[in-house]
FIMI-742147 format. One record per residue: residue number from 1; residue in three letters; x, y, z of N, C-alpha, C in turn. Coordinates in steps of 0.05 Angstrom, whole numbers, padded with zeros to 5 digits. Example, Ala and Ser with C-alpha at 12.3 -4.5 7.8 and 13.67 -1.06 7.14 Angstrom:
<atom resi="1" resn="ALA" n_px="00264" n_py="-00114" n_pz="00156" ca_px="00246" ca_py="-00090" ca_pz="00156" c_px="00264" c_py="-00066" c_pz="00156"/>
<atom resi="2" resn="SER" n_px="00257" n_py="-00045" n_pz="00142" ca_px="00273" ca_py="-00021" ca_pz="00143" c_px="00258" c_py="00001" c_pz="00157"/>
END
This chain:
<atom resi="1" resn="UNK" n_px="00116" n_py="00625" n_pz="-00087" ca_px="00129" ca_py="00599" ca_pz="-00082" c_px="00152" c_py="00596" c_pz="-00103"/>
<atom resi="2" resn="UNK" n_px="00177" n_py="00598" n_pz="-00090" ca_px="00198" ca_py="00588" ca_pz="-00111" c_px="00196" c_py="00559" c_pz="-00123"/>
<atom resi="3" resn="UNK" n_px="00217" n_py="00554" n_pz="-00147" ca_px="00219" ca_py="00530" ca_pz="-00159" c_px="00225" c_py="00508" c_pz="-00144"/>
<atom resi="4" resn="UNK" n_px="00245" n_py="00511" n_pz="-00130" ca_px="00268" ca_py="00489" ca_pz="-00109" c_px="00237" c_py="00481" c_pz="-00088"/>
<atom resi="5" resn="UNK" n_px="00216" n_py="00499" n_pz="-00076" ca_px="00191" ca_py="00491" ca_pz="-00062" c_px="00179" c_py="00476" c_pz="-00083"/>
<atom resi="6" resn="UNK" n_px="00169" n_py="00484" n_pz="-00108" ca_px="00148" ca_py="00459" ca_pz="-00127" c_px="00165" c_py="00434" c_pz="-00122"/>
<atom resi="7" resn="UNK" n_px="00194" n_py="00439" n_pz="-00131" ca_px="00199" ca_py="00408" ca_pz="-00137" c_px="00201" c_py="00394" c_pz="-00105"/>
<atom resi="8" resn="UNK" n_px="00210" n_py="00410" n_pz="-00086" ca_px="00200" ca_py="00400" ca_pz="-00060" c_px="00173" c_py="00379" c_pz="-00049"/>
<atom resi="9" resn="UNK" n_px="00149" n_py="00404" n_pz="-00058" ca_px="00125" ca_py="00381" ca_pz="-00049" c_px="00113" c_py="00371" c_pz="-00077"/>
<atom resi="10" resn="UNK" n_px="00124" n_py="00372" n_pz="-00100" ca_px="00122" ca_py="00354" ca_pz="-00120" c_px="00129" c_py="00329" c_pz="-00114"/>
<atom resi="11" resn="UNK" n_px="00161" n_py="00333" n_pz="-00102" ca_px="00170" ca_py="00302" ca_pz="-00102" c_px="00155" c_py="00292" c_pz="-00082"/>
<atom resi="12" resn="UNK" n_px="00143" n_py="00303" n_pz="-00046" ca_px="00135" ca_py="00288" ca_pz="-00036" c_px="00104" c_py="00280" c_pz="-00032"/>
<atom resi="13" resn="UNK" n_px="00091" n_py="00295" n_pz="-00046" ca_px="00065" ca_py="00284" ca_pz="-00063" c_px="00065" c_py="00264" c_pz="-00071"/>
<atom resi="14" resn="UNK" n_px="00086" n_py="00263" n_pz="-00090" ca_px="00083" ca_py="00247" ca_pz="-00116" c_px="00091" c_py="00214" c_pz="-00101"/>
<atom resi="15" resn="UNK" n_px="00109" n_py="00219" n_pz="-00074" ca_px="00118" ca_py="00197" ca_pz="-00066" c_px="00098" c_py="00187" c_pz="-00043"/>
<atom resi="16" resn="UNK" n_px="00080" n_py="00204" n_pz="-00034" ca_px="00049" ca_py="00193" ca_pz="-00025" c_px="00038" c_py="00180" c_pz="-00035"/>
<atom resi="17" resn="UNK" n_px="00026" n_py="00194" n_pz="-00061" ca_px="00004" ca_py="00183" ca_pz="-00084" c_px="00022" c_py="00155" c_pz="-00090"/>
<atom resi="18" resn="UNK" n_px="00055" n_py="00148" n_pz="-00097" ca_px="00064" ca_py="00128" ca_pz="-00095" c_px="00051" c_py="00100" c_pz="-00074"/>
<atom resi="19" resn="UNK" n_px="00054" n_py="00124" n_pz="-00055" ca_px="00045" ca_py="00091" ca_pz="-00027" c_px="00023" c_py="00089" c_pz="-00035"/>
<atom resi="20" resn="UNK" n_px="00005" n_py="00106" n_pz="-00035" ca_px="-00031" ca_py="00095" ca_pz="-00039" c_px="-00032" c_py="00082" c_pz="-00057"/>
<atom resi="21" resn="UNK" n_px="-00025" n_py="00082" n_pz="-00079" ca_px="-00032" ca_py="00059" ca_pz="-00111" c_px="-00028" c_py="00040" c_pz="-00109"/>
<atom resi="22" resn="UNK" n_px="00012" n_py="00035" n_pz="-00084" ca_px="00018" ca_py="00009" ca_pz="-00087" c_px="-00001" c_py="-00002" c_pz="-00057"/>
<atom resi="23" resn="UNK" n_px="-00010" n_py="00005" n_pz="-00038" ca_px="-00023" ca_py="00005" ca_pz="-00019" c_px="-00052" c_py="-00012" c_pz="-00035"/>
<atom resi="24" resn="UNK" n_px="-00058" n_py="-00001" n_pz="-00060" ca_px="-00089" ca_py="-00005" ca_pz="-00074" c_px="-00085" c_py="-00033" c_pz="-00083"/>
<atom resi="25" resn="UNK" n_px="-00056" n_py="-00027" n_pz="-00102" ca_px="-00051" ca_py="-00054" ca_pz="-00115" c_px="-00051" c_py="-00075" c_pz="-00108"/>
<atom resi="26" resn="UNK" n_px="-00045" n_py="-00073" n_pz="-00080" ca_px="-00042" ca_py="-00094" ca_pz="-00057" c_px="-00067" c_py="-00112" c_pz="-00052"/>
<atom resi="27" resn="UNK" n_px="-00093" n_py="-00093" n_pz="-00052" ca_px="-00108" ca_py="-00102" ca_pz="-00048" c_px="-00127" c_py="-00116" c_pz="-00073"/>
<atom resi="28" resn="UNK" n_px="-00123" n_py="-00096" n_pz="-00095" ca_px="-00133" ca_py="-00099" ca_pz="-00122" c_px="-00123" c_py="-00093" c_pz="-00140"/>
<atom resi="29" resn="UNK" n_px="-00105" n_py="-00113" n_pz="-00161" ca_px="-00093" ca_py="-00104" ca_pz="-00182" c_px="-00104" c_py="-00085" c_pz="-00201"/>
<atom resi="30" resn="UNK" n_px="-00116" n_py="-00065" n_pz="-00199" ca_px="-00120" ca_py="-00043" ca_pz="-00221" c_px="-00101" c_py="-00016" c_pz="-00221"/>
<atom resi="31" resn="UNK" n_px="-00111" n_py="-00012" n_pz="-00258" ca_px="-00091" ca_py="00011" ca_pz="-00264" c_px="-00094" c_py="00030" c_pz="-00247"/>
<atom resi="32" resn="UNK" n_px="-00074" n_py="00054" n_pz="-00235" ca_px="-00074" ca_py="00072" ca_pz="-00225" c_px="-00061" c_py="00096" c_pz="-00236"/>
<atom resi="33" resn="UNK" n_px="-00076" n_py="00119" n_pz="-00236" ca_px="-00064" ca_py="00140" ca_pz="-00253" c_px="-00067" c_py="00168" c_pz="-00243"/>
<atom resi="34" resn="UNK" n_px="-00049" n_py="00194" n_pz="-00241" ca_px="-00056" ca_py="00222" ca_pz="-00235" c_px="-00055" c_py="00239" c_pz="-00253"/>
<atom resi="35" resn="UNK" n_px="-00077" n_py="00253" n_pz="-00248" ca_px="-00081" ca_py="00272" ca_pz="-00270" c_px="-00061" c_py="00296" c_pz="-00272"/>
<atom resi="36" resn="UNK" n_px="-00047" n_py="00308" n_pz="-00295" ca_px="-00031" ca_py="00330" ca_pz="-00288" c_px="-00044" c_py="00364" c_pz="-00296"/>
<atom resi="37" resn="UNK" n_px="-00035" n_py="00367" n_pz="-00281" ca_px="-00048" ca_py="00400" ca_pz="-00294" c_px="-00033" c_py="00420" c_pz="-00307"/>
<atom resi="38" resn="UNK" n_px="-00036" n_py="00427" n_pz="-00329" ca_px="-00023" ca_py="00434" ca_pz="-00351" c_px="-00028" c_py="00471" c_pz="-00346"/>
<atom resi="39" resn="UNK" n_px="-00003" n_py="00481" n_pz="-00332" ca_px="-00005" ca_py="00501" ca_pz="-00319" c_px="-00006" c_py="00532" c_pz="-00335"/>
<atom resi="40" resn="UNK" n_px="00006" n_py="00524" n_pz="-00364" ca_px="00002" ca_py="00540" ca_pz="-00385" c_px="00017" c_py="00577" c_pz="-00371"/>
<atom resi="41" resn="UNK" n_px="00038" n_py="00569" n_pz="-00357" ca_px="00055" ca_py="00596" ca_pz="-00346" c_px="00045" c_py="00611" c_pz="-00323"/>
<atom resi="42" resn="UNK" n_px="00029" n_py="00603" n_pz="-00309" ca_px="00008" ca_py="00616" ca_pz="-00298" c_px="00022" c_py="00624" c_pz="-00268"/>
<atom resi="43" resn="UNK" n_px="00024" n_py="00635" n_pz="-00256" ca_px="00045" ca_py="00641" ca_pz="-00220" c_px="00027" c_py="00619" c_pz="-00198"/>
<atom resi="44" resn="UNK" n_px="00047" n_py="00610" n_pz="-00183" ca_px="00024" ca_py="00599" ca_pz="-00160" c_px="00006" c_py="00602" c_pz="-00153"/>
<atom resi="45" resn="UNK" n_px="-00013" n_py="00598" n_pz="-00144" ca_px="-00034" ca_py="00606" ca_pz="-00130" c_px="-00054" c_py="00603" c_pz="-00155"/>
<atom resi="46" resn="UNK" n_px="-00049" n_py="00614" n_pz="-00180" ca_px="-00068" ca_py="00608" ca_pz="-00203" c_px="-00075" c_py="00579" c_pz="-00212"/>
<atom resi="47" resn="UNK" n_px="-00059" n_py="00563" n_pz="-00207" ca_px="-00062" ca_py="00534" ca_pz="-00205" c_px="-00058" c_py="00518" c_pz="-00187"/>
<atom resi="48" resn="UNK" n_px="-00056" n_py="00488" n_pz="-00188" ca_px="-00056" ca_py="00477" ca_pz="-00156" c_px="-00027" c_py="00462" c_pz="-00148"/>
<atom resi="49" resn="UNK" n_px="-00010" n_py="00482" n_pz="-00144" ca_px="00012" ca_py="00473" ca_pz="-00143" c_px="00020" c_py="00455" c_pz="-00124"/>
<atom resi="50" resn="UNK" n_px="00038" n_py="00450" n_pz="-00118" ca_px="00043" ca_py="00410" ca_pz="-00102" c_px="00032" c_py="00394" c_pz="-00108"/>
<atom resi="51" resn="UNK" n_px="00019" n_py="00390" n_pz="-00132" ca_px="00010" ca_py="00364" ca_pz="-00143" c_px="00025" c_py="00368" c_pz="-00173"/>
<atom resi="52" resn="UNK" n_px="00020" n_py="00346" n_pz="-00193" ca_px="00026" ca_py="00342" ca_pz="-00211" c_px="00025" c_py="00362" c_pz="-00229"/>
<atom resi="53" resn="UNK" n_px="00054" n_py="00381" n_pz="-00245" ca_px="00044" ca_py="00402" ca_pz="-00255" c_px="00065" c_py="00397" c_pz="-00274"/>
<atom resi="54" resn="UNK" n_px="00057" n_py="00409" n_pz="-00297" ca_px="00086" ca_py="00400" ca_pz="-00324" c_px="00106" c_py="00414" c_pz="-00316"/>
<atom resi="55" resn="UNK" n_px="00115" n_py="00434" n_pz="-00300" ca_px="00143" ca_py="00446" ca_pz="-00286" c_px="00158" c_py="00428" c_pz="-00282"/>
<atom resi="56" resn="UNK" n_px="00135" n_py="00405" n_pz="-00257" ca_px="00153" ca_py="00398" ca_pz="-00245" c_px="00154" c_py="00360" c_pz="-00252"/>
<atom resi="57" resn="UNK" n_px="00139" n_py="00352" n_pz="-00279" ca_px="00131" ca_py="00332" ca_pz="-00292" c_px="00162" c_py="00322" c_pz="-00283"/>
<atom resi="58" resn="UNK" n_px="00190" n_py="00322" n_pz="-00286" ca_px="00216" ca_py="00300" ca_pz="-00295" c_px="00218" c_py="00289" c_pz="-00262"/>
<atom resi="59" resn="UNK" n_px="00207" n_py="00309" n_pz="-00235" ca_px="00204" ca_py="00302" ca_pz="-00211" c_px="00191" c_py="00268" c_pz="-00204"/>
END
């Protein structure tokens, strides 16, 4: 998986997990938060890429 793909379904993950929180908040003001995974250089597939990963953290 190239870079230009992470930041691809990084950004549109990240703009999912967006709707669901404010979707939550709607119903119940609590904090909402995603965990990131700290990929430590590792190639795709070794971690869970399209979600939150420090590569693609400024996304």
């Amino acid at each position: 998986m190239g870079y230009a793909d992470k930041i691809f379904i990084a950004y549109f993950v990240a703009s999912y997990l967006n709707a669901v929180a404010e979707a939550g908040k709607a119903k119940r003001p609590v904090l909402m938060a995603a965990n990131c995974w700290l990929d430590k250089g590792e190639v795709a597939g070794k971690f869970p890429s399209g979600g939150p990963v420090s590569r693609v953290m400024e996304v």
